[in-house]
TIRO-2110 file (N, C-alpha, C; in Angstrom, 1 decimal):
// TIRO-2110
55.9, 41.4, -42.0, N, 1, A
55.1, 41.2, -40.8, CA, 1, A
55.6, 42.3, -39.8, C, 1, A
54.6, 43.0, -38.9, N, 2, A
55.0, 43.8, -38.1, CA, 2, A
54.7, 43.4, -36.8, C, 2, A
55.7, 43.2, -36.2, N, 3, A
55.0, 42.8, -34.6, CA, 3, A
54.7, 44.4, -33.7, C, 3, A
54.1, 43.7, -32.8, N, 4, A
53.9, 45.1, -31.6, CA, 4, A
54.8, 44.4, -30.6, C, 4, A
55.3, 45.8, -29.8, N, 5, A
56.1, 45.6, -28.6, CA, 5, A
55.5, 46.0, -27.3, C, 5, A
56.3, 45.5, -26.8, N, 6, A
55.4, 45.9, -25.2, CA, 6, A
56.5, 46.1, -24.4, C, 6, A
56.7, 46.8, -22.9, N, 7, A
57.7, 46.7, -21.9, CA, 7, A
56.9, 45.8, -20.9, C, 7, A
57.7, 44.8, -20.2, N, 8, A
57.0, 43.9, -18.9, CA, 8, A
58.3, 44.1, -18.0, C, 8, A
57.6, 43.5, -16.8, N, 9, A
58.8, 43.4, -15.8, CA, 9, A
59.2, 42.0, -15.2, C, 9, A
60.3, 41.2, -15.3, N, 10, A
60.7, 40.0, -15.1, CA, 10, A
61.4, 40.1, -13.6, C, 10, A
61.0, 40.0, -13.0, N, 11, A
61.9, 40.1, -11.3, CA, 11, A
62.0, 41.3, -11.6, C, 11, A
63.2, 41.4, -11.6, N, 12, A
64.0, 42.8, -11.1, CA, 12, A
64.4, 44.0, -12.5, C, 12, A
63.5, 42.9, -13.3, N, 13, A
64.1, 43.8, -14.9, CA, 13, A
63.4, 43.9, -15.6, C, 13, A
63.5, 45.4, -16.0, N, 14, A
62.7, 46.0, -17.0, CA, 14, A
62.8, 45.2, -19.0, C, 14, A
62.3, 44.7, -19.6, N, 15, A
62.2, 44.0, -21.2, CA, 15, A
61.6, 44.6, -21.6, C, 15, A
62.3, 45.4, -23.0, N, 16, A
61.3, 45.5, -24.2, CA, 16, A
61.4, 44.3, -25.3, C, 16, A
59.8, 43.6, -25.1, N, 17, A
59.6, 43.1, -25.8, CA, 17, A
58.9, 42.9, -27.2, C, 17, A
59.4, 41.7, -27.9, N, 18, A
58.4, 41.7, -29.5, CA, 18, A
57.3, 40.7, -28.6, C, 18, A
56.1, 40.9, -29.5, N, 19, A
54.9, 40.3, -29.2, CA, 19, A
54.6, 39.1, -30.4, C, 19, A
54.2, 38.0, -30.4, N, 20, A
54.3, 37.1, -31.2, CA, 20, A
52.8, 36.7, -30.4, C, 20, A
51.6, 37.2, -31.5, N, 21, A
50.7, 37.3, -30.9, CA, 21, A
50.1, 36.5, -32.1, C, 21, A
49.7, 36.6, -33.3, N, 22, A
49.6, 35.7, -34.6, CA, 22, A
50.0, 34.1, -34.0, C, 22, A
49.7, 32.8, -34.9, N, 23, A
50.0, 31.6, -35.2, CA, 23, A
51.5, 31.6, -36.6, C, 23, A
51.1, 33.0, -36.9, N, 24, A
51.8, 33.1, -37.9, CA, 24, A
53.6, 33.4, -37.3, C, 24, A
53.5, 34.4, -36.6, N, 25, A
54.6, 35.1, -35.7, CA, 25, A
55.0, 33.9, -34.7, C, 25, A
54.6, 33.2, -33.9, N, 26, A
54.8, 32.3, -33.1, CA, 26, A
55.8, 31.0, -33.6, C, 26, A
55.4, 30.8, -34.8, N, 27, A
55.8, 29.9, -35.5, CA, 27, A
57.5, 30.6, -36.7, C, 27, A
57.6, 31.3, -36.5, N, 28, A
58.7, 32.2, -37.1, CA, 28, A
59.7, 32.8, -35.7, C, 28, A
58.7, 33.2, -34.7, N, 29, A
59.6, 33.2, -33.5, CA, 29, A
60.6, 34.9, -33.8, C, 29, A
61.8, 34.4, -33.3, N, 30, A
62.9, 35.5, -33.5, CA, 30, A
63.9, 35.1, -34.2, C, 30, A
63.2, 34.1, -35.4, N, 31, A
64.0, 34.0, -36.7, CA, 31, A
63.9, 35.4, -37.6, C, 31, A
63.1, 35.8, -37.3, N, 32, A
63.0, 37.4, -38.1, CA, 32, A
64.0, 38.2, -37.8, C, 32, A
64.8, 38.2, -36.8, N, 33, A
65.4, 39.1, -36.7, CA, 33, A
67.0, 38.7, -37.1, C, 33, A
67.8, 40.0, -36.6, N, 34, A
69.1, 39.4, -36.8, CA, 34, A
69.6, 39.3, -35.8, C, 34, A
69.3, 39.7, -34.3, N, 35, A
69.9, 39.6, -32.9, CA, 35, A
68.6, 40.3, -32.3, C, 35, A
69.4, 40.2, -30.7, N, 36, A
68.0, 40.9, -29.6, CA, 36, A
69.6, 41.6, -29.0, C, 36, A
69.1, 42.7, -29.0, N, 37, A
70.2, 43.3, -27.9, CA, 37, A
69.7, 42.9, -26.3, C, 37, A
70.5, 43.6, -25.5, N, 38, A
70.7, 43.9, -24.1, CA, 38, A
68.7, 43.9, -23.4, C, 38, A
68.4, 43.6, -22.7, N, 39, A
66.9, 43.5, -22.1, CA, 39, A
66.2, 43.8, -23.2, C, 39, A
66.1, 42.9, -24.1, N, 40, A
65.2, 43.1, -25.4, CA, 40, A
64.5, 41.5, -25.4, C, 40, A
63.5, 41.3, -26.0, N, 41, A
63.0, 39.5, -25.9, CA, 41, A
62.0, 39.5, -26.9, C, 41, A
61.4, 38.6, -27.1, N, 42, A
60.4, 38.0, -27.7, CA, 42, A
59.5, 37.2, -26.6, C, 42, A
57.9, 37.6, -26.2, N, 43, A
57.1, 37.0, -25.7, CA, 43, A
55.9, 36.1, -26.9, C, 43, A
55.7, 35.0, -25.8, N, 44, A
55.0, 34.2, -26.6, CA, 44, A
53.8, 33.5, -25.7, C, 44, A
52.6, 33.9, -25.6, N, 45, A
51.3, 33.5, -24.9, CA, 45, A
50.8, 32.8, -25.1, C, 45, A
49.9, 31.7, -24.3, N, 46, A
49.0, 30.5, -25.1, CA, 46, A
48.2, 30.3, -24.1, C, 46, A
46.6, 30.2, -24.4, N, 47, A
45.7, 30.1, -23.9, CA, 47, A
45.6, 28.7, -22.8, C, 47, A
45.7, 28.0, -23.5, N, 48, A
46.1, 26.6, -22.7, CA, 48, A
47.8, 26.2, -22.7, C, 48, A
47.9, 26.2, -21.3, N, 49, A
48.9, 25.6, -20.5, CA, 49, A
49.9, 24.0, -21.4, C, 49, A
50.3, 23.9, -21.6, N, 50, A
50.8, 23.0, -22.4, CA, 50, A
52.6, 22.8, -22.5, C, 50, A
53.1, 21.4, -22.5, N, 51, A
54.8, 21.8, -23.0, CA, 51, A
55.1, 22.2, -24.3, C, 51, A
54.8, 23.2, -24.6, N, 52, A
55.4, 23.7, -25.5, CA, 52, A
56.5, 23.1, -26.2, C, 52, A
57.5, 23.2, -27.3, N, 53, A
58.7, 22.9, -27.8, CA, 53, A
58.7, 24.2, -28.6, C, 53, A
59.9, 24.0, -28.4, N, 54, A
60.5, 25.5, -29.4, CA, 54, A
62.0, 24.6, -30.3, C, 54, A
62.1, 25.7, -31.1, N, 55, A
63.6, 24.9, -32.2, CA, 55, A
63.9, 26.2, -32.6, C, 55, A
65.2, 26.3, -33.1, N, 56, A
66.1, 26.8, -33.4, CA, 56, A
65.9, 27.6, -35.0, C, 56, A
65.2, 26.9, -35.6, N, 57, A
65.3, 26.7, -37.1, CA, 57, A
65.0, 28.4, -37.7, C, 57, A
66.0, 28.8, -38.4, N, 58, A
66.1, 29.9, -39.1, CA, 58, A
66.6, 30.8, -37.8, C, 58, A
67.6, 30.8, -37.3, N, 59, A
67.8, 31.7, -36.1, CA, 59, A
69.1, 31.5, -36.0, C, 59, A
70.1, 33.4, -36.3, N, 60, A
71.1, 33.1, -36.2, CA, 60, A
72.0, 33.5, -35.0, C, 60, A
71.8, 33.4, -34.0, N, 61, A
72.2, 33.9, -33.0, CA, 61, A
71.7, 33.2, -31.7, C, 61, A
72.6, 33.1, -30.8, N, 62, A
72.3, 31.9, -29.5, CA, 62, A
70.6, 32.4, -29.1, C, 62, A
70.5, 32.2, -27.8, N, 63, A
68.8, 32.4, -27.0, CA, 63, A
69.2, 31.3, -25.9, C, 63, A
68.4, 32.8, -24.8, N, 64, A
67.9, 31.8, -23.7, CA, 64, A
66.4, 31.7, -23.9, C, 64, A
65.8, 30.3, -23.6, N, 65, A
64.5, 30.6, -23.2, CA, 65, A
63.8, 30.2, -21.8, C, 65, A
63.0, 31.3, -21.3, N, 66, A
62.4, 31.8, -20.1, CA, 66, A
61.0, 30.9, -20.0, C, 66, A
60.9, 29.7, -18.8, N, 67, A
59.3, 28.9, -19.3, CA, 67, A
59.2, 29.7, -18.0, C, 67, A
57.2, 30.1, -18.5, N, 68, A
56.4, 30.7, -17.2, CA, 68, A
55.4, 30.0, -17.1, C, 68, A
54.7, 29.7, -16.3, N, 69, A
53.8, 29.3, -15.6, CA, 69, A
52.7, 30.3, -14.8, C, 69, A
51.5, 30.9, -15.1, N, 70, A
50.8, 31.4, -14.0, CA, 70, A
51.6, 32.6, -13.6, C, 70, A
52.3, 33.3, -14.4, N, 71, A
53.3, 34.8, -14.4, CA, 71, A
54.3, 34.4, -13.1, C, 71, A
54.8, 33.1, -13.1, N, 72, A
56.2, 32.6, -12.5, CA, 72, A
56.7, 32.0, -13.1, C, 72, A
58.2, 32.5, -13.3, N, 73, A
59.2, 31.5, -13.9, CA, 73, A
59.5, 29.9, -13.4, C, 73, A
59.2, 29.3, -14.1, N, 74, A
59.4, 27.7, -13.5, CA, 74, A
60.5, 27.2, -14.4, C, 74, A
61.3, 27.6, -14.8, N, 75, A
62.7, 27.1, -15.3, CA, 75, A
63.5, 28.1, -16.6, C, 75, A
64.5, 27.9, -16.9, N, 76, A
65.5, 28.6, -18.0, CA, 76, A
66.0, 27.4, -18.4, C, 76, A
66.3, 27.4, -19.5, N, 77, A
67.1, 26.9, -20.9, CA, 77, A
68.0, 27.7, -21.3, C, 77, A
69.1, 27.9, -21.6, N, 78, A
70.1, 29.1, -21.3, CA, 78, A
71.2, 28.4, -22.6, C, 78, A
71.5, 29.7, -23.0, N, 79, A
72.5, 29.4, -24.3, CA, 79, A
72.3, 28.7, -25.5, C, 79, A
71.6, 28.6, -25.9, N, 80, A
70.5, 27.5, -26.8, CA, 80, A
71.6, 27.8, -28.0, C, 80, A
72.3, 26.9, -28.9, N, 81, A
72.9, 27.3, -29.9, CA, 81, A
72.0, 28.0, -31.1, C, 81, A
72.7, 28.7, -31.9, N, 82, A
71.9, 29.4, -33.3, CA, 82, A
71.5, 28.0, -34.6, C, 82, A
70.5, 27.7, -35.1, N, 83, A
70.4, 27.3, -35.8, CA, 83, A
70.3, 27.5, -37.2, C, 83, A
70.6, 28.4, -37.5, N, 84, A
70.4, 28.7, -38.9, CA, 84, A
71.2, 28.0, -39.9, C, 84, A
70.6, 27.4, -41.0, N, 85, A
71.5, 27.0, -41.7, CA, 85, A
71.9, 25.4, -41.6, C, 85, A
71.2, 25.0, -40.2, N, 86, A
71.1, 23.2, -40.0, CA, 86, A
69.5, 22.7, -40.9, C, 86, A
70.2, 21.9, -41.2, N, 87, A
68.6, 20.6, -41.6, CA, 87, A
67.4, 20.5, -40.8, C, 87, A
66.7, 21.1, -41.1, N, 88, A
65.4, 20.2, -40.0, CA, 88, A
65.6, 19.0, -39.2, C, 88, A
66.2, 17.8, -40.1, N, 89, A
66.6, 16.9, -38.5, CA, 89, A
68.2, 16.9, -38.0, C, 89, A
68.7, 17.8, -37.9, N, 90, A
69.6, 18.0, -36.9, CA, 90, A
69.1, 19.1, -35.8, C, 90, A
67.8, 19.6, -36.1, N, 91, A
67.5, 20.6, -34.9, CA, 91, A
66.9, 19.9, -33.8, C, 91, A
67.5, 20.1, -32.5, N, 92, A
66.5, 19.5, -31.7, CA, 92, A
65.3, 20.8, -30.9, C, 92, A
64.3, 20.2, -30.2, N, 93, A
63.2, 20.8, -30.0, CA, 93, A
63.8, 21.2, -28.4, C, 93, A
63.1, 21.8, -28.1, N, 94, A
63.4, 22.4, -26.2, CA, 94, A
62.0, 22.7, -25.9, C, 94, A
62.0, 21.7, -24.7, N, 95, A
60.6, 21.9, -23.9, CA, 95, A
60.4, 22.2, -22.6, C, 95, A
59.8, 22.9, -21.9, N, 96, A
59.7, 23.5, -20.9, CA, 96, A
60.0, 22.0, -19.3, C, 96, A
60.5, 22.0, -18.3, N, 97, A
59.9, 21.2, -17.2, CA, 97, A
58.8, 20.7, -16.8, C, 97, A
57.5, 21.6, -17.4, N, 98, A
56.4, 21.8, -16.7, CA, 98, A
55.1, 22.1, -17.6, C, 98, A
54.2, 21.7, -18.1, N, 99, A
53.0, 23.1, -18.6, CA, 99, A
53.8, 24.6, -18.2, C, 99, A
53.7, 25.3, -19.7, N, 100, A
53.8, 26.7, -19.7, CA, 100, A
52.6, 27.7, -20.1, C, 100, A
52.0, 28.5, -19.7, N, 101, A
51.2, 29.4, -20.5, CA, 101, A
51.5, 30.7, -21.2, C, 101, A
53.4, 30.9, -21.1, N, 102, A
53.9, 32.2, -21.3, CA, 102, A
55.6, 31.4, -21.8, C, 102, A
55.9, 31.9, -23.0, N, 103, A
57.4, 31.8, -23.0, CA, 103, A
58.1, 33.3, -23.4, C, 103, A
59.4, 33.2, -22.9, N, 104, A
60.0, 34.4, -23.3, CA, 104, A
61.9, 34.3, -23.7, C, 104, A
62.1, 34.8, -25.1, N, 105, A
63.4, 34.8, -25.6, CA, 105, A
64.2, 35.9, -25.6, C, 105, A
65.2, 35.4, -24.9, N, 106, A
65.9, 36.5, -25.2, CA, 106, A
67.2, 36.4, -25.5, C, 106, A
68.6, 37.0, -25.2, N, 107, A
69.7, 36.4, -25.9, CA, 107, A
70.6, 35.6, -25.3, C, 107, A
71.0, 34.9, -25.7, N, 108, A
71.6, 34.2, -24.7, CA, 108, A
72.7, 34.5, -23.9, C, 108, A
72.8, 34.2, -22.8, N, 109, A
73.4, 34.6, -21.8, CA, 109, A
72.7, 35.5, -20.9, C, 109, A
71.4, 36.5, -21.3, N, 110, A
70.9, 37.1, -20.7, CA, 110, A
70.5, 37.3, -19.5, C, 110, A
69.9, 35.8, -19.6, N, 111, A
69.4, 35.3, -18.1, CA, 111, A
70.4, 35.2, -17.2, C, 111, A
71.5, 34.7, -17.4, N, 112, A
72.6, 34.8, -16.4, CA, 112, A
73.0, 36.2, -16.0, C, 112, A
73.3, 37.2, -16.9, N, 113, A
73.5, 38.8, -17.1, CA, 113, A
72.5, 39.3, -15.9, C, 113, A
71.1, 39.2, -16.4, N, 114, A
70.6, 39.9, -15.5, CA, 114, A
69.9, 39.1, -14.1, C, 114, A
70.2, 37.9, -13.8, N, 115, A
69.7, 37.6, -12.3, CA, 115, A
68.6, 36.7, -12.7, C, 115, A
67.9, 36.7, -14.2, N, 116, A
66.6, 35.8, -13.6, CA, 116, A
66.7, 34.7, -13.4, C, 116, A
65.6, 34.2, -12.4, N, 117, A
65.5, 32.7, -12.0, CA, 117, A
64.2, 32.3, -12.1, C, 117, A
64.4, 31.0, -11.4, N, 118, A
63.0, 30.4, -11.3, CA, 118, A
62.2, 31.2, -10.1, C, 118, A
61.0, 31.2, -10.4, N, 119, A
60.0, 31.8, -9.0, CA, 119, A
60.7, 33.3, -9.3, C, 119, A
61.0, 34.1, -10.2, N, 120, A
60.5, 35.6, -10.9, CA, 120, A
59.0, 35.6, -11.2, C, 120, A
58.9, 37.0, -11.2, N, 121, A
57.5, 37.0, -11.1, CA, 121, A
57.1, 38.1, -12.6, C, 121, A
56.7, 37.8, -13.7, N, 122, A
56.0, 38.3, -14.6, CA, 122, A
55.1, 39.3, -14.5, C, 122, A
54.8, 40.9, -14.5, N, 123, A
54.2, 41.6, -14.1, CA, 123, A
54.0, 42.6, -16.1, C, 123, A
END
């Protein structure tokens, strides 16, 4: 599977991100990879607004994840442990505060590293 990338701007910071534009890619996430370096992420788009859940499963390396709303951040999930290698029911799910129509991963700690918060603006 080949994703496309894209650069966006999160507040104050420039991401190159993977695009997880398929049902196929979305559902695999940034299990594909083996890490995200430094302002690197995975975006994830959905036509309808909804709480999302995300999990861990096949992923070896921490993640923050970024919930957007309407190209504003409306919360962080930060540090998320690596799951690779747990059972399906030892993973738990992570859901947004709010309806999301945009999520975005990156590595953990990131979000603290680079400043973002809630009410960043997605450009």
């Amino acid at each position: 599977m080949k994703m496309q990338r894209k650069k966006i701007i999160l507040g104050k910071n420039e991401l190159n991100v993977w695009i997880a534009g398929t049902t196929r890619e979305k559902r695999v996430g940034v299990s594909l990879l083996d890490k995200l370096e430094k302002e690197e992420g995975m975006i994830f788009t959905f036509k309808i607004p909804m709480r999302y859940g995300f999990w861990m499963r096949g992923v070896g390396f921490p993640i923050d994840i970024i919930w957007i709303r309407r190209g504003k951040v409306i919360g962080v999930t930060d540090n998320i442990p690596a799951g690779k290698g747990l059972s399906l029911f030892s993973l738990k799910a992570y859901y947004p505060p709010a309806s999301v129509d945009c999520v975005i991963e990156v590595a953990g700690g990131e979000t603290a590293r680079l400043g973002i918060k809630e009410e960043d603006i997605l450009k």
